[in-house]
N, C-alpha and C positions, 0 to 999 in steps of 0.2 A: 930258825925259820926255814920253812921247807921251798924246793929249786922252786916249785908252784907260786907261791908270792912273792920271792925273788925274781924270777923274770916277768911276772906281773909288771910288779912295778919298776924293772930294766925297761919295760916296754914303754912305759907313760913317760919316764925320764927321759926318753929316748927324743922326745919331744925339745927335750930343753937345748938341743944342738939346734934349732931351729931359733932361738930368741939370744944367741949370742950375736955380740957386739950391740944388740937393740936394749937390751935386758942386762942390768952387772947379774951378776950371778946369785946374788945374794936376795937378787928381786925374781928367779924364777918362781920359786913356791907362787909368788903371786897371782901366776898364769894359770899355773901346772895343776894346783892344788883346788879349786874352784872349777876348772872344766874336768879335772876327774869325778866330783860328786857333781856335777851336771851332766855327764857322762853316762854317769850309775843311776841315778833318778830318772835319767830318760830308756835307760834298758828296762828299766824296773815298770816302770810305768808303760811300757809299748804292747804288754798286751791286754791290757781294760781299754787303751787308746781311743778307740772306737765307740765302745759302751758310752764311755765318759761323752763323747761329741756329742752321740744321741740323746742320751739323757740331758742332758744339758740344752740342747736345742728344742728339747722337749717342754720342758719344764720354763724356758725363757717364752717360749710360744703363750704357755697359761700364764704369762706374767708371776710364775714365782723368782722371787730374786733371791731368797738365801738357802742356796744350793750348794751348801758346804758340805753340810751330813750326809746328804746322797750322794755328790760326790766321793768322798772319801769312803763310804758304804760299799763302792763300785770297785774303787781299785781296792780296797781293803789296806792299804798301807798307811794311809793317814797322811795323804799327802794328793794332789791331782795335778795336772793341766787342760786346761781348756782350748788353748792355741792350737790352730789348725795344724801347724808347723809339727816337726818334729827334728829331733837334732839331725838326723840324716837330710831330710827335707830342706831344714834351716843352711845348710852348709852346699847343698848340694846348686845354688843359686851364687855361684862362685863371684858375680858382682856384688851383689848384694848379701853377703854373710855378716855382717855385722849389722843390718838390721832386721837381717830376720832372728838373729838369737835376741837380741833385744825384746824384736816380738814375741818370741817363743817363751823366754822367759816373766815377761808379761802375762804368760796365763797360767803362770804358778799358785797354789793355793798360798797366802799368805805368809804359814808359817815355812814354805822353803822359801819365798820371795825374801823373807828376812835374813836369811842365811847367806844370800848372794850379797846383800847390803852391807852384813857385816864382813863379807868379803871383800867389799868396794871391786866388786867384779865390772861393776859396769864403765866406770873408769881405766879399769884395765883394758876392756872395748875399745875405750877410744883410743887408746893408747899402742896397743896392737895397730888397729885401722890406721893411724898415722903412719907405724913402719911399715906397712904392707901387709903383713904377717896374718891378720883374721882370717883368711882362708886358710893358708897351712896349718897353722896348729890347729884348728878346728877338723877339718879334714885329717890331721894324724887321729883326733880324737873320735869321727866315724869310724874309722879304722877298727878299735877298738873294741871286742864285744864284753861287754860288763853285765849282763845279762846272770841274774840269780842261780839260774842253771848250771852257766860257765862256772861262775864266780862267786860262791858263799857267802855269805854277810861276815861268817870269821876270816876268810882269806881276804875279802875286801879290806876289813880291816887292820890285818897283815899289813897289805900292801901298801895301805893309806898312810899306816907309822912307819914305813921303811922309808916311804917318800920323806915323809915330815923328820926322820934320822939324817938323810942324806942334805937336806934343806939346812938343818941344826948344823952339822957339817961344815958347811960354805958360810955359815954365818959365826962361826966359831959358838956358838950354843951349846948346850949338852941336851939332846933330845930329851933327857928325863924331866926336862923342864914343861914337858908337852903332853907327854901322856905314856902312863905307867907302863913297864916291861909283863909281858904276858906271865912270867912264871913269878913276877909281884904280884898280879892281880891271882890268880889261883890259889896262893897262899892267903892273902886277903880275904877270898870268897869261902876258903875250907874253916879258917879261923871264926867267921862271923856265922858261916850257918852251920857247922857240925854239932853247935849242944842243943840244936832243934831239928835234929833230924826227924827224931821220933815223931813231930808237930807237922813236918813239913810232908810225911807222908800218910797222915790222916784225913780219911777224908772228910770234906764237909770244913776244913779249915782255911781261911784266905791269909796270905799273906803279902805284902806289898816290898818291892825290890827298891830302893832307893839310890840314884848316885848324880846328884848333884850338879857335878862337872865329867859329864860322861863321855865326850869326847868322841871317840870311834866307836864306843858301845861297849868296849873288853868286858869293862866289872856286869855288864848286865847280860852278856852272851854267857859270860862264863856263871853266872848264878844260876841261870835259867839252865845251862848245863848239869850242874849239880842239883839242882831241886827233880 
């Protein structure tokens, strides 16, 4: 792994000195791992930001209500918020930081609203807000620029399985319990599509990427690589 995703995620870890003695150690991932893909979804999503409001206030004005496709039309990622809020905005009300990410995350299209759930993030909310802590580590994570420019969707997820290495670590786990080594998945990717190369670069032919349990994306960054 290259110094570039290593001290990526040195940085985001960097946070977890902040929830000792409140947090055993083996319960940081629970913080850490959860506001870094709310982190990334909010850089990702800040510049349709605007589009998204208007359209959306647009469209609630004529009374249409299933504003999914157009949304996600807009940001083009397959994912929106409609929340005035934004993670900077949400944090930057240093009283009230845990009910504006509440908020904020309230205006998730669906399928990320589900993602926090089965993070039971919102628990960790209140749990934070009890030791104090909602403001700092949210604020370490302003800090942060996760932004597609900066940050690749392969070094994102670099950096997302170093974290979840280091997490396995503290829990005595073996991270390959979690999600497959980069130079498995490549060989994986060469073995499945090299006797279709010929196929793969015809044109006029579709073909569909499959992976199941796809975790940070590797098996399907690196297909779309190869094809």
């Amino acid at each position: 792994m290259s110094t570039t995703h290593t001290r990526l995620a040195a940085l985001i870890w960097s946070v977890a000195d902040l929830l000792r003695g409140d947090y055993k150690q083996a319960d940081y991932g629970k913080v850490i791992l959860p506001f870094t893909v709310l982190r990334r979804l909010d850089c990702v999503l800040e510049p349709t930001k605007d589009a998204v409001l208007a359209r959306e206030a647009e469209l609630r004005a004529k009374g249409i209500r299933n504003v999914d496709l157009i949304l996600k039309r807009i940001t083009g990622v397959g994912f929106y918020n409609t929340s005035k809020l934004t993670f900077r905005s949400a944090v930057r009300d240093q009283d009230n930081v845990e009910r504006n990410l509440r908020s904020y995350l309230g205006g998730f299209s669906s399928n990320v609203a589900e993602i926090f759930e089965a993070f039971d993030f919102y628990n960790q909310l209140t749990r934070l807000d009890a030791a104090g802590l909602t403001y700092q580590v949210a604020a370490k994570f302003a800090e942060i620029d996760l932004s597609p420019e900066k940050v690749s969707n392969h070094d994102m997820g670099y950096a997302f399985e170093e974290l979840i290495r280091r997490f396995s670590e503290i829990s005595n786990e073996t991270a390959g319990e979690h999600f497959t080594p980069r130079e498995v998945i490549k060989l994986m990717v060469n073995l499945l599509l090299a006797p279709d190369e010929a196929q793969l670069t015809t044109p006029g032919i579709v073909k569909t990427v499959l992976d199941p349990a796809c975790g940070t994306g590797g098996m399907l960054i690196a297909a779309e690589e190869f094809i």
